[in-house]
Every structure is written in structure tokens, then in C-alpha cells.
C-alpha positions as CSV (number, residue, x, y, z in Angstrom):
1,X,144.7,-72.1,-105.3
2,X,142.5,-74.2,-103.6
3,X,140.2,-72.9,-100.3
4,X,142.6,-75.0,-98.2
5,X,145.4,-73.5,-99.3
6,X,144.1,-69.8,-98.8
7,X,143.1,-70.8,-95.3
8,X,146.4,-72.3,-94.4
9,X,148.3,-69.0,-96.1
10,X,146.1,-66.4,-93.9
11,X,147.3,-68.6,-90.8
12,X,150.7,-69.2,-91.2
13,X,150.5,-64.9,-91.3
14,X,148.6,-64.4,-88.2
15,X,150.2,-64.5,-84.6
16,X,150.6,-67.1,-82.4
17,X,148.8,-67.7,-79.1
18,X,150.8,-67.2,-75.9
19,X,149.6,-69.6,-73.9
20,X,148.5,-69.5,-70.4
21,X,149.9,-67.0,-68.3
22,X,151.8,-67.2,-65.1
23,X,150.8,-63.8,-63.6
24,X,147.6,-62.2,-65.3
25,X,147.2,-58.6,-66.1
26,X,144.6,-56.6,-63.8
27,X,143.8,-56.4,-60.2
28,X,142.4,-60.1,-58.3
29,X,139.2,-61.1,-59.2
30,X,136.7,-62.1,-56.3
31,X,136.5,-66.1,-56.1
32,X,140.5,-66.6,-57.1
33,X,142.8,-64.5,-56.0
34,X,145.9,-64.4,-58.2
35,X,145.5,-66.0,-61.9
36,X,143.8,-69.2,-61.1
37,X,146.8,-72.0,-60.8
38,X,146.8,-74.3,-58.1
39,X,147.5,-73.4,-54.7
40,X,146.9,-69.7,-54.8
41,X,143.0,-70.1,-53.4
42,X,143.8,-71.2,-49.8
43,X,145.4,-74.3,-48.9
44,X,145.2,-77.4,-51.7
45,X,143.6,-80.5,-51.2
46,X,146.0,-83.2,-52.5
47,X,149.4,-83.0,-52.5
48,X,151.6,-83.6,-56.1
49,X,152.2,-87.1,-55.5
50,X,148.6,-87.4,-54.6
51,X,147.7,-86.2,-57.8
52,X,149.6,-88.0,-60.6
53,X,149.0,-90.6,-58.8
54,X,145.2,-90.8,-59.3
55,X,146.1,-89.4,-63.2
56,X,148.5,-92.1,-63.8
57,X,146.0,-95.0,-62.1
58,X,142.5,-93.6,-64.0
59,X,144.0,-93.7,-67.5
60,X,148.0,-91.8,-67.9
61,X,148.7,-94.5,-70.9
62,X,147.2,-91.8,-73.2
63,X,149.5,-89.2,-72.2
64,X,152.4,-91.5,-72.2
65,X,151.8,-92.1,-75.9
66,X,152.0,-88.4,-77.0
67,X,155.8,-87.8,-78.1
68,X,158.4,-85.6,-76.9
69,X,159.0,-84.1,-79.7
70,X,155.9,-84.0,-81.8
71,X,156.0,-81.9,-84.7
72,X,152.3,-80.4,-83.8
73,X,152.1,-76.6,-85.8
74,X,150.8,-73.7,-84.0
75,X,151.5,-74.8,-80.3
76,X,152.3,-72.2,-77.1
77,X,155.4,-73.5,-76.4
78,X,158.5,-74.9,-78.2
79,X,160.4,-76.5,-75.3
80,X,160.2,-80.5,-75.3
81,X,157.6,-82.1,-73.0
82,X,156.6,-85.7,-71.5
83,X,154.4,-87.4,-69.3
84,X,156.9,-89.7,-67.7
85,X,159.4,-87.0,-66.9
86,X,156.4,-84.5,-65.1
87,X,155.2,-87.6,-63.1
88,X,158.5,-88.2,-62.0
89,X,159.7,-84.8,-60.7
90,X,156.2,-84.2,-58.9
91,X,156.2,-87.6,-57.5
92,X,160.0,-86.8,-55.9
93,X,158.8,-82.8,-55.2
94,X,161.3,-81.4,-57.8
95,X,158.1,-78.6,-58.7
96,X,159.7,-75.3,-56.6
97,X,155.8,-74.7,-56.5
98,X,152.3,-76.0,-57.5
99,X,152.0,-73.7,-60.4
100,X,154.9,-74.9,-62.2
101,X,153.5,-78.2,-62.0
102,X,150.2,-76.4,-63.4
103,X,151.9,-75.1,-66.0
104,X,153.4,-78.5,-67.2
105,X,150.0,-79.8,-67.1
106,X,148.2,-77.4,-68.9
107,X,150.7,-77.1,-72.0
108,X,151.0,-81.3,-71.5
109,X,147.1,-81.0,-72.3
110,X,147.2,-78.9,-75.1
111,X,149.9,-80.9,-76.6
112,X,148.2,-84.1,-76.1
113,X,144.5,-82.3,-77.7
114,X,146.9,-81.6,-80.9
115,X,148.1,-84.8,-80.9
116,X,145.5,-86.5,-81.2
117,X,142.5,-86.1,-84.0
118,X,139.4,-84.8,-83.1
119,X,136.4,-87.1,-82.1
120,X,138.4,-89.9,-81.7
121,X,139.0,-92.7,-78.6
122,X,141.8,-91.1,-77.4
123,X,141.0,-87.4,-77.9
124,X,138.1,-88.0,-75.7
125,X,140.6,-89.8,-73.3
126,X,142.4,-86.8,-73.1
127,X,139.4,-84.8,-72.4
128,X,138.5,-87.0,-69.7
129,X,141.8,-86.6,-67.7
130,X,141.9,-82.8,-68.0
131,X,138.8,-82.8,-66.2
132,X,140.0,-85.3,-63.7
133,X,142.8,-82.4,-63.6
134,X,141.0,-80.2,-63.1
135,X,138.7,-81.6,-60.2
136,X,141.7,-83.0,-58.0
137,X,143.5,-79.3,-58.0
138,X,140.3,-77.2,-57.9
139,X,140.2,-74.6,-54.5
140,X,137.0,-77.0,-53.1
141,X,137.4,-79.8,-51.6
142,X,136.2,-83.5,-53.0
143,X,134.3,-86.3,-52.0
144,X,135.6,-88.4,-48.9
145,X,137.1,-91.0,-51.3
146,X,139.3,-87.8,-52.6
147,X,138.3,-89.4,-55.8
148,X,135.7,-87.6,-57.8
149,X,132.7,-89.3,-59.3
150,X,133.0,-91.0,-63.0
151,X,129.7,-91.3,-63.8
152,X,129.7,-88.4,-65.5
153,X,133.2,-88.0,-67.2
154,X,133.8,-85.7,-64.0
155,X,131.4,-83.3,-65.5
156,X,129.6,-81.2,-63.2
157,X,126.1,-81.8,-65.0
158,X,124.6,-84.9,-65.5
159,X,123.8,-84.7,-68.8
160,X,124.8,-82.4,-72.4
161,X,123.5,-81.5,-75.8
162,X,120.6,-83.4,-77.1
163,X,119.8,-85.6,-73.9
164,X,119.3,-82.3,-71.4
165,X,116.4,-80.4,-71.1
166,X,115.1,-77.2,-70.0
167,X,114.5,-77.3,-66.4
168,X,111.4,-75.0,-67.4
169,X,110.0,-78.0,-69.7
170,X,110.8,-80.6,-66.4
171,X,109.5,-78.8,-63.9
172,X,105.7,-78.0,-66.2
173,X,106.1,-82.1,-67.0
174,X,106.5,-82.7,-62.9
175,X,103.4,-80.9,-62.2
176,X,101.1,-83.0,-65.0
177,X,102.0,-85.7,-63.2
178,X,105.1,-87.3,-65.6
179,X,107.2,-90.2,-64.1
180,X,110.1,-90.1,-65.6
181,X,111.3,-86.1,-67.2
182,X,114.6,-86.2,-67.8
183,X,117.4,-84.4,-66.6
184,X,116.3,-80.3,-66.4
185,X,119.4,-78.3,-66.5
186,X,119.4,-75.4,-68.7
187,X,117.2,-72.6,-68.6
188,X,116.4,-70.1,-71.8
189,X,118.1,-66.8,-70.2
190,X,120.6,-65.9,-68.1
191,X,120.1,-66.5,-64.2
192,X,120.6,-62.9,-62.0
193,X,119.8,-64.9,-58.4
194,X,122.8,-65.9,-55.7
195,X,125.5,-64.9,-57.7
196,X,128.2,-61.2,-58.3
197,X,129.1,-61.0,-61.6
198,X,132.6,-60.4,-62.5
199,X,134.3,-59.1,-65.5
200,X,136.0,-62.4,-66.3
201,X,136.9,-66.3,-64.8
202,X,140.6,-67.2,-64.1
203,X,142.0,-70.6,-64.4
204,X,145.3,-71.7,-65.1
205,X,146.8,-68.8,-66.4
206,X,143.9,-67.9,-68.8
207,X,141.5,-65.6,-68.3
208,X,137.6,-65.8,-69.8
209,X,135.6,-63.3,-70.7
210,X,132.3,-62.6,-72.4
211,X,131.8,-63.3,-75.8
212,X,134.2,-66.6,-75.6
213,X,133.9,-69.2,-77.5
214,X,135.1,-72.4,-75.1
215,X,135.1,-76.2,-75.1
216,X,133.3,-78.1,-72.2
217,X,133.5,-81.8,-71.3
218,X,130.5,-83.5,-72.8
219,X,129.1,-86.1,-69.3
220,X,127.1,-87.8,-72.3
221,X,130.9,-88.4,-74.9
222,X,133.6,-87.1,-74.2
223,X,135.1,-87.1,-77.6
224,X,132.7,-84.4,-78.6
225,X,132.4,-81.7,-76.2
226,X,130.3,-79.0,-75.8
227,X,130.5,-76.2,-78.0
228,X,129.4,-72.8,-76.4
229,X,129.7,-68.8,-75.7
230,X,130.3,-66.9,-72.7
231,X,127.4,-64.5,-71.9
232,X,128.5,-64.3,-68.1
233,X,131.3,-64.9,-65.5
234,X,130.6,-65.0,-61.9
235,X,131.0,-65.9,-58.5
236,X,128.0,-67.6,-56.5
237,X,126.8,-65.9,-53.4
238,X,125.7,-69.5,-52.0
239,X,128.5,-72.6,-51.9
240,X,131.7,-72.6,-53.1
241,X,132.5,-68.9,-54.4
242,X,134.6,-70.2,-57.3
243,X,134.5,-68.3,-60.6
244,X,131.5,-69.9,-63.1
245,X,130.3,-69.3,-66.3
246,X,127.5,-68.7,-67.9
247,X,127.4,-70.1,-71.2
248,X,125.4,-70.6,-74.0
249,X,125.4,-74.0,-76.0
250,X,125.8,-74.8,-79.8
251,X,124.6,-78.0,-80.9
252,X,126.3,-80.5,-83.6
253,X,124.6,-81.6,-86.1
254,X,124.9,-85.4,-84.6
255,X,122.8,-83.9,-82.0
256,X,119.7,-82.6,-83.5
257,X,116.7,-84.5,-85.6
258,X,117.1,-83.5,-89.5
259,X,116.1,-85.1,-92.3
260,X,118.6,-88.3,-94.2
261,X,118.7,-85.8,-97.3
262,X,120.1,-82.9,-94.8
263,X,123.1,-81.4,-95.6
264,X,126.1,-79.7,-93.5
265,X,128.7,-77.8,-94.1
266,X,131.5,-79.3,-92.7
267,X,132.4,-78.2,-88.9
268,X,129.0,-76.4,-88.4
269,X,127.4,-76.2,-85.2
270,X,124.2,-74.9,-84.7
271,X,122.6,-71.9,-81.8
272,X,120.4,-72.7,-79.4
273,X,118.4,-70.9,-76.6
274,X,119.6,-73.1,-74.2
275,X,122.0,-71.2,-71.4
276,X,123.6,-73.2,-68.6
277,X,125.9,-72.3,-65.7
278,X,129.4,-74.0,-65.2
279,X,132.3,-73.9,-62.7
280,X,135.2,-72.8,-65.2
281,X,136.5,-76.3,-64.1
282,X,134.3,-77.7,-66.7
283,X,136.1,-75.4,-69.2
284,X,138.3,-77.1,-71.7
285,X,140.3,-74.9,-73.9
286,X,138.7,-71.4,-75.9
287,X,137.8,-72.1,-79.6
288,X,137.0,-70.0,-82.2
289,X,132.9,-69.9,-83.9
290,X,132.4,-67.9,-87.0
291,X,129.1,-66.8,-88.1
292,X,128.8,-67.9,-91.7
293,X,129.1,-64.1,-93.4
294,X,132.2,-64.0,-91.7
295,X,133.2,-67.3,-92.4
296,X,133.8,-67.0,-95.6
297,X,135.3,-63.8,-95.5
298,X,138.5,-64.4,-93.4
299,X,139.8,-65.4,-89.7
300,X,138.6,-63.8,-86.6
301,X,141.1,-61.3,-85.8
302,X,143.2,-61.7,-82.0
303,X,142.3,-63.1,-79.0
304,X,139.2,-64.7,-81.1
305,X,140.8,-66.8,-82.8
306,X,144.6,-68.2,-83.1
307,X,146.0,-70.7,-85.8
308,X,145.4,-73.9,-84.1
309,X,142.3,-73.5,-82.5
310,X,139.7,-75.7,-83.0
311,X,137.4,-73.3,-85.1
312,X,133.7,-74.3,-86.5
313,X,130.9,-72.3,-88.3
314,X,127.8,-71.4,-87.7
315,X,124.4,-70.7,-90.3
316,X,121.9,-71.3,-88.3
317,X,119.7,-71.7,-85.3
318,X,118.1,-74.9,-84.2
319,X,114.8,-75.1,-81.9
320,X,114.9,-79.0,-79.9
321,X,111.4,-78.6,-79.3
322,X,110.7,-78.3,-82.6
323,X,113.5,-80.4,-84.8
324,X,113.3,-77.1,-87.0
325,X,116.7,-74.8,-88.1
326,X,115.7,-71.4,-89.2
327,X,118.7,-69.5,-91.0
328,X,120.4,-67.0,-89.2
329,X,119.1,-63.2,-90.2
330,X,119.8,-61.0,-87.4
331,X,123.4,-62.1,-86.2
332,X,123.7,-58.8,-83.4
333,X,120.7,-61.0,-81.6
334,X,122.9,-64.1,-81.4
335,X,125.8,-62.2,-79.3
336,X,126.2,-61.0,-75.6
337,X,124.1,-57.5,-75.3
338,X,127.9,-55.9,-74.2
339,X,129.6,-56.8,-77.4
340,X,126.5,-55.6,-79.8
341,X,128.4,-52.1,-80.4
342,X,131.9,-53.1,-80.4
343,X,133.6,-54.9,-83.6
344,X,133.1,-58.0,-82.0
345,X,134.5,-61.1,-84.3
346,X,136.0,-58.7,-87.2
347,X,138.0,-60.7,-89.5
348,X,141.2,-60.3,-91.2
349,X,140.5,-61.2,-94.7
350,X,141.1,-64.1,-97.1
351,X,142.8,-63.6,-101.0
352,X,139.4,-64.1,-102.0
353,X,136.3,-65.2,-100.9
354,X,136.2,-69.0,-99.7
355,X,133.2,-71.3,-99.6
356,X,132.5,-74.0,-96.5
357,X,132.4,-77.8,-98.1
358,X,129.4,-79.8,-97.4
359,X,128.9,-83.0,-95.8
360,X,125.7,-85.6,-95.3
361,X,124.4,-85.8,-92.5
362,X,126.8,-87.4,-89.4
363,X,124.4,-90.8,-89.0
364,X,125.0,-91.4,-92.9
365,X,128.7,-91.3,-92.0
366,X,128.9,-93.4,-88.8
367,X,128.5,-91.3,-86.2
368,X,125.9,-92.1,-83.4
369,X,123.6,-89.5,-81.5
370,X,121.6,-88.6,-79.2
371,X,120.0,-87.2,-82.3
372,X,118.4,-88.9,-85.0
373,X,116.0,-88.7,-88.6
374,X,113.3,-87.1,-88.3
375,X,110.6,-84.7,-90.0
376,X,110.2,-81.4,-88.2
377,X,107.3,-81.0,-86.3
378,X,104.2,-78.7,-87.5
379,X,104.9,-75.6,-85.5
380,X,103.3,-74.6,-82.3
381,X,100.2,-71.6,-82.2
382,X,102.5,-69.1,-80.1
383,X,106.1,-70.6,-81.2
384,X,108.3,-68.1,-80.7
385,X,112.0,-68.1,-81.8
386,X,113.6,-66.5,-78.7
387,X,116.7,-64.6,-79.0
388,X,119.2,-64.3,-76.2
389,X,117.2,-63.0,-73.1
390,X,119.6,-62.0,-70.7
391,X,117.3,-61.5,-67.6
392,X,114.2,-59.9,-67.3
393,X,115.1,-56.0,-67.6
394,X,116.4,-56.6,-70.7
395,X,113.6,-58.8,-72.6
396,X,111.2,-56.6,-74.6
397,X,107.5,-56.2,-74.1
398,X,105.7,-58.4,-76.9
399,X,102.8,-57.7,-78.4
400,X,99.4,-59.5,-77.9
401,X,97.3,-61.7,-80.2
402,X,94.8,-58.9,-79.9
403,X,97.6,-56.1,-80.8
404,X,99.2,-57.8,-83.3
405,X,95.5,-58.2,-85.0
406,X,94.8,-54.7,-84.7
407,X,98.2,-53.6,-86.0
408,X,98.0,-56.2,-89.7
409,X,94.3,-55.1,-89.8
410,X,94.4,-51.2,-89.3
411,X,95.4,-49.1,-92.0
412,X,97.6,-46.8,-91.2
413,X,95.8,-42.7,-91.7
414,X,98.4,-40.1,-92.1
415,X,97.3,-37.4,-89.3
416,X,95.0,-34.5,-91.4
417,X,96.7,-31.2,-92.3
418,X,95.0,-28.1,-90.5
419,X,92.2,-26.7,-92.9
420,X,92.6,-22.8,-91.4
421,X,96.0,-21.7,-93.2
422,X,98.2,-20.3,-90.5
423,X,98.7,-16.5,-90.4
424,X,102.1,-15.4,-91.4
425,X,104.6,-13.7,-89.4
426,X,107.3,-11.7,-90.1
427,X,109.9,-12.6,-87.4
428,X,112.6,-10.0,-86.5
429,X,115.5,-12.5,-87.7
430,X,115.6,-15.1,-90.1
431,X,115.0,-18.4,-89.3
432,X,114.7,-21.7,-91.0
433,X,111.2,-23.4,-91.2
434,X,110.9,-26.0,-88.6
435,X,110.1,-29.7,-90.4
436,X,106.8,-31.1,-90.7
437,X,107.0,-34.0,-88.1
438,X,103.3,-35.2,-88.3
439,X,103.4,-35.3,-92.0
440,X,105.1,-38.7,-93.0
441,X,104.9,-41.7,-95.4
442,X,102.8,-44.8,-93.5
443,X,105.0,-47.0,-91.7
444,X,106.1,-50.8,-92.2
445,X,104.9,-52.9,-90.2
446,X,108.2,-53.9,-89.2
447,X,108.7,-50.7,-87.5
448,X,104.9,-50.6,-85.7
449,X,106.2,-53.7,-83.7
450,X,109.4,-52.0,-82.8
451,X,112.2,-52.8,-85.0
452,X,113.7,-55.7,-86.1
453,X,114.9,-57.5,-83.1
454,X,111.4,-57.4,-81.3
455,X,109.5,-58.6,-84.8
456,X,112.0,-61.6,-84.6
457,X,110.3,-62.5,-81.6
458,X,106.8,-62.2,-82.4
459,X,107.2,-63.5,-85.7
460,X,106.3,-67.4,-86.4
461,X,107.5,-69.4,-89.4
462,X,106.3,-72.3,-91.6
463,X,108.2,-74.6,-93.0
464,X,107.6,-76.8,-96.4
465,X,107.0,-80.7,-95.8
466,X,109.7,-82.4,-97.3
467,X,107.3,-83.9,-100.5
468,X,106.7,-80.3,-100.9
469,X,109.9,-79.0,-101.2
470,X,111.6,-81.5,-103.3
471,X,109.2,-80.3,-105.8
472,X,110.9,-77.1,-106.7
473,X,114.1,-75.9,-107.4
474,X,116.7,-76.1,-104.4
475,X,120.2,-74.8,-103.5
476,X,123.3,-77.9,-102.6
477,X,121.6,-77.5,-98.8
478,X,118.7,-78.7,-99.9
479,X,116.8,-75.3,-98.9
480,X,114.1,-74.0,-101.6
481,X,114.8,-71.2,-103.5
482,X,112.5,-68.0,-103.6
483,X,112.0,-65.8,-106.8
484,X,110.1,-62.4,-106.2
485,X,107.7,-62.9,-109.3
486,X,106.0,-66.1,-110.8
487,X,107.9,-67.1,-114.0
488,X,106.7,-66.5,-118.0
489,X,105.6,-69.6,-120.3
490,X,108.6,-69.7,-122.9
491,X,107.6,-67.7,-126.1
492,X,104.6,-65.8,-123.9
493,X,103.4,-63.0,-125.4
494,X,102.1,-60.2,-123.5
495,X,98.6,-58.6,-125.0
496,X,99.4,-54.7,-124.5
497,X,95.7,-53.9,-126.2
498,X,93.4,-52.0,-123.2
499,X,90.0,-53.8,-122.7
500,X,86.9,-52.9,-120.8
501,X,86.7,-54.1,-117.1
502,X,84.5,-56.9,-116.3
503,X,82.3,-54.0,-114.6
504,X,81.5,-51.7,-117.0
505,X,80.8,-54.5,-119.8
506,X,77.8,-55.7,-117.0
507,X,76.6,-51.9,-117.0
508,X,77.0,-51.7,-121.0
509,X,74.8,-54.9,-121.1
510,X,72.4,-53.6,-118.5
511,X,71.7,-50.5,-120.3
512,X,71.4,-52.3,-123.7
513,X,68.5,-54.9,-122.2
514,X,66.8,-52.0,-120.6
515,X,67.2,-53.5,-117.0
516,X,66.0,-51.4,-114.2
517,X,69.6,-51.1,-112.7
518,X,70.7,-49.6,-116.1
519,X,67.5,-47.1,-116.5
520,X,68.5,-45.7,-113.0
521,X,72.6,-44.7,-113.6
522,X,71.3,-43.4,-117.3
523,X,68.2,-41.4,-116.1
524,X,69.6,-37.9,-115.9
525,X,66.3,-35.8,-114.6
526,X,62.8,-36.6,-113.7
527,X,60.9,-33.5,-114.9
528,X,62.6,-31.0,-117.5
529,X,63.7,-27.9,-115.4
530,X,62.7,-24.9,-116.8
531,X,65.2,-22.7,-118.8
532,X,65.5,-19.1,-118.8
533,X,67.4,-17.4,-121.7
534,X,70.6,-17.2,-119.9
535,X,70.5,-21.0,-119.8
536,X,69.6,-22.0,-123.3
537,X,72.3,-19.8,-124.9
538,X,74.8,-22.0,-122.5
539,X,73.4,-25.3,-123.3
540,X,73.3,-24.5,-127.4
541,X,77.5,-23.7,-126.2
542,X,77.7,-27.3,-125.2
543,X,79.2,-29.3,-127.7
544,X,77.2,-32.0,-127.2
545,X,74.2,-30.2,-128.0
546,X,75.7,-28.4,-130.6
547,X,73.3,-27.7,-133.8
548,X,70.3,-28.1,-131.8
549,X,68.0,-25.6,-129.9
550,X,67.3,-25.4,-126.7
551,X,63.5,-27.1,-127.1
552,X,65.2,-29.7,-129.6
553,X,67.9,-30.7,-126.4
554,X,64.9,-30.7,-124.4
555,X,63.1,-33.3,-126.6
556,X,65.8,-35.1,-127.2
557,X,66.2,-35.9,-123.2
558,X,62.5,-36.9,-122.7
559,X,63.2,-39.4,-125.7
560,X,66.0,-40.9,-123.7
561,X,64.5,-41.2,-120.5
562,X,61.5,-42.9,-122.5
């Protein structure tokens, strides 16, 4: 059975996904009352006709493509649905309310997403008018046109993955005096100012939590959105108080600098440090990320992952500034701090162990950036890979150059036992001896820097040139592989004899030539001590002496030392 096959037998076994929901479970959530479908935040800023209207004039052809009756596995719903027939009953006010009209809409989109293959003209047409969607029913109102901007796919940043920038990295460029920076808009932790956090978004019937995996529309192309994690939900204290996200992103290959010989498994995406806020308006549909160790074991169980999702994998993290992917070690670092103690993305098993396929790299197949080829670059004196920071109570203290110094350079001393023996007592009932705490084995050095999480911060890596590495033996990623030991000649034969160190051969020479050096480590005494009685009978015990008197020994010393 092929690894297709075991995939597609573990979700046709799995449950389905229910869809959005028309009355979520738990008490209103600050921002949106209610579950998050049109009309419950206050009063709505374009009627129904108003709204299909502007749909069916921007670009509705792409909906009016998608079938009625599809035959698309693994949807919400099994009723029949169409375009033409929702336009016309909201354009003559059949809907008894605006959320059944939502709810048409939303299962019309995730019928149309299906439809339609990934990364292609009219999936990102799709995209487009969701976010339109989106826009013209959201609780705020528009511009003055009613009509929101196009520029940037409706997006509410005005740029994604692989053209935005840090606004840390901007702002620094600013103040040297650069012209032209960019657009700054993500930061590398999570933002604490203006805002109440909230334990989850609602919109449309679907509630977002953190740890989510989501789609966002892409502003740069829409047919490739952005990949990312929930690490926060919120409502701003400033502007609209309308639920947000904080998310993290994950980067596609076509949108990082690698190598032409670089190669991907197939749907992998990539972490990054980079965290940016967005109105759960930019939210497309959740998706399911697997880290690779549990890729390969089985499917995320419920609500991370349904059959139908879009689902990728992930191996490794990738540093923009840098063009360098480091594999993945510590996955716990990679995850919101709330789910690091929970069974957060357990898996319900495969038959057996599957393997992801590789791929060459996207430009070799096609596909255009923003990234490109490249070599990495040589890596900075303090590069640090960061790990999720999520504010600054949480980010640990790291050590100094001068500590970390001190720490590789310093042998670690056990702490002395107590010379004076302690007096024994005799207590009046038995007790167990207490441990010896000060007593231990010397510490790793992992453990003097405070575990593993903090050494993955202070830690900084190398990697091989490329003319380097295609000089030893690789695995299909093109990744060199490391042996703990240098290997044997074929046929070698190891000498077992025991031979003189280099050290004692000098002092055997030494002694031979009569070198100074040599007459001082052999000369024994500088004037014969004198004996009594007592001592001669011990010395004539000695067996190197034995068979001679005391005088002869005597002789026999001054001849040496001559």
C-alpha cells in the first residue's frame, strides 16, 4: 500500500468537520457579542442588495462557475448550493435575517476553495472575494466610496511573506538615514500595548483560539496565502474594538532564498520569528501544520485537523535576515507558552510509518517569488536564533559575552568534603541519612546556561559553504551527514604493542648523553648521610641492594652520581 493510500484510509476514518456554527458555545466575548455573523455587532453598514451587488460587479463569475452539485469529499454540508440562487433571494430580501445569508456565504466559500486547486488563478479569485466578504459585512464602517481599497487584495497590511519586514529593522534603517525601507510591519514578539486579551476571536460561526493554524489573504498573491499560528486573540483598547489576532507566520519555500540544488518536501512551510497582528477579517479558513515527527506519524487528532483541510509540514525554521534554515530541535519552543504542557497536536496514527515526498525547489518548477537563489549569508557575531518571545516577562535573561567566556573557560571544582569527620550521634529514633546535596558529578554546560531552551538562544551556528558540503556524503535533502568518529582505512590494522611516550624517550636520551637536565632527575643525594646500624640492616633488606653491604651500596651511589 502506497503512502497515499494510508493517508487517505486514516481520513476516510476520522470525523468530519461541522462547519461554522450558528450559535457558539460559551458566554459573549468582548468586541462581538453573539458568534460573529453579520448584524449581531450594532447596526450593519450595507444592506443585502448592497452587498452582492459589489460581489457580483468586482469579480462573481468565479463563484458562478462552481457547480451545484460538485462532488467535493469532506465538505460541512451536504445540501446543494449556488451562486445565482443566493444572489437572487438577497437581492429580493428572501434571507429571514443577515446570518442566514452569512451562512450561505461562508459554506458558498468553502465550497468554491474545494473547488478549485490550490495556487491557482481562480483559487486566488476566490480568496480575493472572501475578503471583499468579509470587509463589506464587518461591524466598522468603510471608506466613503463604501467600496474598500484593492490595492491590496483588501488585505489589511500592505505587504506579506518575503516582501515585509520587521518594523524593528525599518525603524533602525530610518534613523541611518535610508530613503527608501520598505514596508515594517511585523515585530519578533508578541505586542502587550492598547489591547485586552481574550480567550478566542469569533467570526462567522467559528471560533479561533490559540494554537490555530489559519489561512490569511496574501496583499502580495492571493493564490498563496499566508500560512500562520495563533499565539493571541484580542480586542484593541484604541479604534475599532473588533476581535484580532495575533499570529505568527510560516514561510513557503517560494518565499525564502535557498540554494538551486535545495530540496522540499512537498507542502512544507517553514517558522519564522516574525509575529504580526490581524483583524480576524483577514482570516481565511483554519488549516492544519504538522511538525515533521508528527508528520509522519499520523493525523492531528480533532479540532486540529479535519479530512479536507488544507494541511502542510513543517522541518524547519528559516531566518530572512540570514537566508539560513536551521532544523527544528526543540519543537515545545515553536508553540504558544499555554499549550507547552497540554498534548497539543497528538496524532492518531498511521498503519505504518509514512515518509513526506520531495520536491526541487518552487523556481525550478515555475513558480515566481518574492524569494529567489541565493548562498546563505556568513552568520552575524551575536546572531541569535530567537524562539517565540511572547512579551518581555516571559523572555529569559541571556548570558554575556563575558559570562559565557567564563562559563566554557572555568572548570567546574566539585565543592571539598569537610576534613574534621563529624561526631556521631545516637538519635533517639531511627532516621534515614539525609543525601549529600553538595557532593555531585560536574555539570554540562548545557545545564550552567539554564537548560535547553535558554542555550537555544545563546547558541550560534555555522553552516558549510555549498563547495564544502558537496564534498561529503549527504542525505536526499542535500544536508551533510555527521558520524561520531573519523572512519578506518579498509584492511587497517591496529598496533596493540605499548611503546614509550615521546617524553620519557627525551629523558632516556638525556640521561644516556650525560646532559645536565638528565644528571639532575638521576642525582639521588649530594653527600652520603650517615648510617647507624638500625639503617644498614634495612637497606641490606632492600632488594635492590640485596647481596651487598651497607659500605658496598654506599660506594656504589658515589659511583653513580660520578
Amino acid at each position: 500500500m502506497s503512502d497515499a493510500s494510508v493517508i487517505a484510509a486514516l481520513d476516510a476514518r476520522l470525523p468530519r468537520w461541522e462547519g461554522p456554527q450558528l450559535v457558539l458555545p460559551g458566554p459573549p466575548i468582548e468586541g462581538i457579542p453573539g458568534s460573529g455573523w453579520w448584524g449581531e455587532a450594532g447596526e450593519r453598514a450595507q444592506s443585502m442588495s448592497t452587498v452582492m451587488s459589489i460581489i457580483n460587479a468586482y469579480d462573481g463569475d468565479v463563484l458562478d462557475k462552481v457547480p451545484v452539485n460538485a462532488n467535493i469529499p469532506f465538505l460541512s454540508f451536504s445540501q446543494p448550493i449556488a451562486y445565482g440562487a443566493i444572489r437572487s433571494n438577497a437581492m429580493a430580501n428572501r434571507y429571514r435575517s443577515l446570518r442566514d445569508l452569512d451562512l450561505d456565504m461562508a459554506r458558498l466559500f468553502e465550497k468554491a476553495r474545494r473547488f478549485y486547486a490550490e495556487q491557482t488563478v481562480n483559487y486566488g479569485r476566490v480568496l480575493v472575494l472572501q475578503r471583499l466578504y468579509n470587509a463589506l459585512t464587518a461591524p466598522y464602517p468603510l471608506e466613503v466610496s463604501g467600496v474598500p481599497q484593492s490595492s491590496t487584495l483588501f488585505a489589511s497590511l500592505p505587504a506579506g511573506p518575503g516582501n515585509a519586514r520587521s518594523m524593528h529593522e525599518t525603524n533602525q534603517e530610518l534613523k541611518a538615514g535610508a530613503a527608501d525601507v520598505g514596508y515594517g510591519v511585523t515585530t519578533f514578539r508578541v505586542g502587550t500595548k492598547d489591547r485586552i486579551f481574550t480567550s478566542e476571536a469569533r467570526h462567522k460561526g467559528q471560533a479561533y483560539r490559540v494554537g490555530d493554524f489559519v489561512h490569511l489573504i496574501n496583499p502580495d498573491d492571493a493564490t498563496r496565502p499566508i500560512v500562520g499560528q495563533i499565539f493571541k486573540t484580542f480586542v484593541p483598547t484604541k479604534g475599532h474594538r473588533t476581535h484580532h489576532v495575533t499570529v505568527c507566520w510560516y514561510y513557503r519555500p517560494e518565499q525564502t532564498v535557498h540554494t538551486q540544488d535545495r530540496m522540499f518536501y512537498e507542502r512544507e512551510v517553514f517558522k519564522t520569528s516574525h509575529f504580526c497582528d490581524h483583524p480576524v477579517e483577514d482570516i481565511i479558513e483554519r488549516i492544519s501544520v504538522q511538525f515533521y515527527v508528527k508528520w509522519i506519524r499520523g493525523r492531528s487528532k480533532a479540532p486540529e485537523y479535519y479530512p479536507g483541510w488544507p494541511a502542510y509540514i513543517c522541518h524547519s525554521r528559516y531566518n530572512d535576515r540570514l537566508w539560513l534554515t536551521v532544523r527544528i530541535k526543540n519543537w515545545g519552543s515553536c508553540i504558544p507558552d499555554e499549550l507547552r504542557q497540554t498534548d497539543f497536536m497528538a496524532v492518531v496514527p498511521y498503519d505504518r510509518q509514512v515518509e513526506p515526498a520531495l520536491v526541487k525547489s518552487p523556481f525550478l518548477r515555475g513558480i515566481k517569488g518574492p524569494g529567489f537563489f541565493g548562498e546563505p549569508k556568513g552568520k552575524e557575531e551575536d546572531e541569535i536564533l530567537p524562539r517565540d518571545i511572547q512579551g518581555s516577562e516571559t523572555r529569559p535573561t541571556l548570558p554575556s559575552r563575558m559570562s559565557e567566556t567564563s562559563v566554557t573557560e572555568s572548570p567546574m571544582i566539585p565543592p571539598r568534603m569537610p576534613s574534621t569527620p563529624p561526631v556521631p550521634t545516637t538519635p533517639s529514633t531511627p532516621t534515614r541519612p539525609a543525601p549529600i546535596t553538595g557532593w555531585s558529578s560536574s555539570r554540562s554546560v548545557v545545564a550552567v546556561l539554564g537548560g535547553p531552551q535558554v542555550m537555544e538562544q545563546v547558541s550560534t551556528r555555522d553552516i558549510l559553504s555549498t563547495e564544502i558540503a558537496r564534498l561529503f556524503e549527504r542525505d536526499p535533502r542535500g544536508q551533510v551527514l555527521w558520524f561520531s568518529g573519523p572512519p578506518l582505512a579498509p584492511g587497517m590494522v591496529k598496533d596493540a604493542r605499548p611503546a614509550h611516550s615521546v617524553e620519557y624517550l627525551e629523558y632516556l636520551t638525556r640521561r644516556r648523553r650525560g646532559d645536565s637536565e638528565g644528571a639532575k632527575r638521576r642525582k639521588v643525594i649530594e653527600e652520603p648521610p650517615a648510617h647507624n646500624d638500625d639503617e644498614s640492616e634495612h637497606v641490606a633488606e632492600a632488594w635492590w641492594a640485596e647481596g651487598m653491604t651497607s659500605e658496598q651500596f654506599v660506594e656504589k651511589l658515589k659511583s653513580i652520581d660520578a
